[in-house]
C-alpha positions in Angstrom: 0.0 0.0 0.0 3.0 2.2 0.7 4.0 1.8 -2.4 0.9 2.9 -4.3 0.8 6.0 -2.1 4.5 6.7 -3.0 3.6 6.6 -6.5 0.4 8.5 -6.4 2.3 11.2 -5.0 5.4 11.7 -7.4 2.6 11.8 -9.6 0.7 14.6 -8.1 3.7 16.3 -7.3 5.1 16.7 -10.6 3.0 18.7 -12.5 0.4 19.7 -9.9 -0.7 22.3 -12.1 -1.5 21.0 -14.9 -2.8 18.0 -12.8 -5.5 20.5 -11.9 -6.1 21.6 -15.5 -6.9 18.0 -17.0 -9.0 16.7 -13.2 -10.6 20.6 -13.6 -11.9 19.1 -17.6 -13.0 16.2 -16.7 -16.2 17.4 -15.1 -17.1 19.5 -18.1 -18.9 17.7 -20.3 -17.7 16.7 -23.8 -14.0 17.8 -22.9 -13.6 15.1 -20.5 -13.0 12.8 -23.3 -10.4 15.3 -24.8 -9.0 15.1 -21.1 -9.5 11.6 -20.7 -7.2 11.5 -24.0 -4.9 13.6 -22.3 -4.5 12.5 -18.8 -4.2 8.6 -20.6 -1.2 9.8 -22.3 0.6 11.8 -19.8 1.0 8.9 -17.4 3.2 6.4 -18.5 3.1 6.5 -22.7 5.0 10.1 -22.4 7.6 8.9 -19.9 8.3 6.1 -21.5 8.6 8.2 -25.1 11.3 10.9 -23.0 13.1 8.3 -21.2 11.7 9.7 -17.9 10.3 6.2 -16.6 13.5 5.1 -15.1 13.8 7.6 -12.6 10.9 5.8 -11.1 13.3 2.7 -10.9 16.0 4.1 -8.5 13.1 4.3 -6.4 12.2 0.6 -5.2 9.4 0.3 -7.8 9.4 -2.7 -10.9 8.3 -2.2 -14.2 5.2 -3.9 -13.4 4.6 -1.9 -10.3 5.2 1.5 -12.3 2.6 0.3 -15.1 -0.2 -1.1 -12.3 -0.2 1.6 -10.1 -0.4 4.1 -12.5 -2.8 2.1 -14.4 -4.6 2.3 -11.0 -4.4 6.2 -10.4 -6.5 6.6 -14.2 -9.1 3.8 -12.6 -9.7 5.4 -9.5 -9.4 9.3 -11.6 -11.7 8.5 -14.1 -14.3 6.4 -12.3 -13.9 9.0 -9.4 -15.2 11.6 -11.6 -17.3 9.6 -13.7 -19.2 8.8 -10.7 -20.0 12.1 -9.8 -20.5 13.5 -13.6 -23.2 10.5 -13.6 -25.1 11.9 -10.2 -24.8 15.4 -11.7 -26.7 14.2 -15.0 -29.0 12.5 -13.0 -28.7 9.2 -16.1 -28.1 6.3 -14.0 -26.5 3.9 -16.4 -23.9 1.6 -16.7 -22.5 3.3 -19.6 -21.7 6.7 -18.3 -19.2 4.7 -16.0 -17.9 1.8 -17.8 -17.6 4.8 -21.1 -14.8 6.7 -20.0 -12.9 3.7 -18.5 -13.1 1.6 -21.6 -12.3 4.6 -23.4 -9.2 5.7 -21.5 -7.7 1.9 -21.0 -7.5 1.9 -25.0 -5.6 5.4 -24.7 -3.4 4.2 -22.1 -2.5 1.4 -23.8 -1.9 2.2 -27.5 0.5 5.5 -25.5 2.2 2.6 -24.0 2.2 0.5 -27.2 3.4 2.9 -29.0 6.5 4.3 -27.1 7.3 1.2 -25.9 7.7 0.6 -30.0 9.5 4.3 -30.0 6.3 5.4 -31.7 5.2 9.0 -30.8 2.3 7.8 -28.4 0.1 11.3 -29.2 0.2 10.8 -33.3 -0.4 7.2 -32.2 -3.6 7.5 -30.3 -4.4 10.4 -32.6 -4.4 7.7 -35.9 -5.7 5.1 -33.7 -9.1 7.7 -32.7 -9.3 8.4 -36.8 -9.1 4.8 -37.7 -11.5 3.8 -34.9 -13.8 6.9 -36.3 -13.9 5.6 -39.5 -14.2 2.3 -38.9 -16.8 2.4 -36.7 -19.0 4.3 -38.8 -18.7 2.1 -41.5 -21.9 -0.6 -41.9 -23.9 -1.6 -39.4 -23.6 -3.5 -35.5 -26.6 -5.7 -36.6 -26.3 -9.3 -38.4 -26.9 -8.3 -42.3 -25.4 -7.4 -45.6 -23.6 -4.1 -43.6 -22.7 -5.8 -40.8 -19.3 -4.5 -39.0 -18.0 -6.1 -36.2 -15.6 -3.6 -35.2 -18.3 -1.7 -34.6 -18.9 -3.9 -31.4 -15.3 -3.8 -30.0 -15.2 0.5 -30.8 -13.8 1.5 -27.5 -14.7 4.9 -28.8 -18.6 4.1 -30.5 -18.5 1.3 -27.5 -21.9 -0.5 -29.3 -21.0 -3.5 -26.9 -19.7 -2.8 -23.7 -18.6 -6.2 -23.2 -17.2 -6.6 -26.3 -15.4 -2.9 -26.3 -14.2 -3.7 -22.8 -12.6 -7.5 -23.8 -11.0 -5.5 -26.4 -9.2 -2.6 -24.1 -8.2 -4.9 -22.0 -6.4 -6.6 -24.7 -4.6 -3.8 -25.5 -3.5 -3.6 -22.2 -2.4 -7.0 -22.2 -0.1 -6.0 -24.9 0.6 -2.9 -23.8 2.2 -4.7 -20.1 3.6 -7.2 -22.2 5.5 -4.8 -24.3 6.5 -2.7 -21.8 7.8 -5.2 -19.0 9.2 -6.8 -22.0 10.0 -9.8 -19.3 11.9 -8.0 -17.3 10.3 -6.0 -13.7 13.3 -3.9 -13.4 15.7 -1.8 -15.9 19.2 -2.5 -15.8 21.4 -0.1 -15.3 
């Protein structure tokens, strides 16, 4: 637990400011995706791309531990305020919560995908929200002569929760795979 409180406050405490900025966005609706987007990528993918993930290693934290806990700080940021946009809006449904976590697990994880690749994780998630756009507004979620099942795994269009969710979760898979690349520690 000391560990996760450790990291939550490096966190904080690096860019408090602008900490405030992206939490500040998130209660606004239709820019808290556009912060979601944000806050996703500022974690882990834009260390990672600037090489500034190791410092967290001379502290006593793994690979594994760097990518869970922060992993953990979006959860619990995102549900947090999902939680109270969806008492605000007074539309009590599964989707205004599970939305904006689906969403920003994808985002997390293509960022780490792609500088774990060294990939520029913003024109990364940029092309990956395009082709998901496109994509998912091409044919039809219904069994027929349009029928598009990307449309059901969208983690931006999110027709299927389930399926949207089994397929973030996947990219997270990858995306700790990639990063831990086997290893829990960087050698230095």
């Amino acid at each position: 637990m000391k560990k996760i409180e450790n990291l939550f406050e490096i966190t904080l405490k690096e860019k408090s400011g602008g900490w405030f900025f992206w939490f500040f966005l998130l209660f606004i609706p239709h820019l808290n995706l556009f912060s979601i987007f944000f806050i996703s990528n500022l974690l882990l993918a834009s260390k990672i791309k600037n090489k500034k993930d190791k410092s967290f290693y001379y502290l006593p934290f793994t690979k594994k531990d760097v990518f869970f806990i922060l992993y953990l700080f979006l959860v619990l940021l995102i549900s947090s305020t999902s939680f109270f946009n969806l008492l605000l809006i007074s539309r009590y449904s599964l989707k205004y919560i599970l939305g904006p976590l689906i969403f920003s697990t994808a985002i997390y994880s293509i960022g780490i995908i792609a500088s774990s690749l060294n990939g520029d994780n913003f024109a990364i998630t940029i092309l990956f929200i395009i082709f998901d756009a496109i994509l998912s507004n091409l044919g039809s979620p219904h069994l027929g002569a349009n029928f598009n099942p990307y449309i059901l795994i969208s983690p931006i269009r999110q027709e299927s929760l389930i399926g949207s969710l089994l397929f973030s979760l996947a990219l997270l898979f990858i995306a700790f795979k990639l990063y831990v690349g086997g290893e829990s520690y960087v050698k230095n």
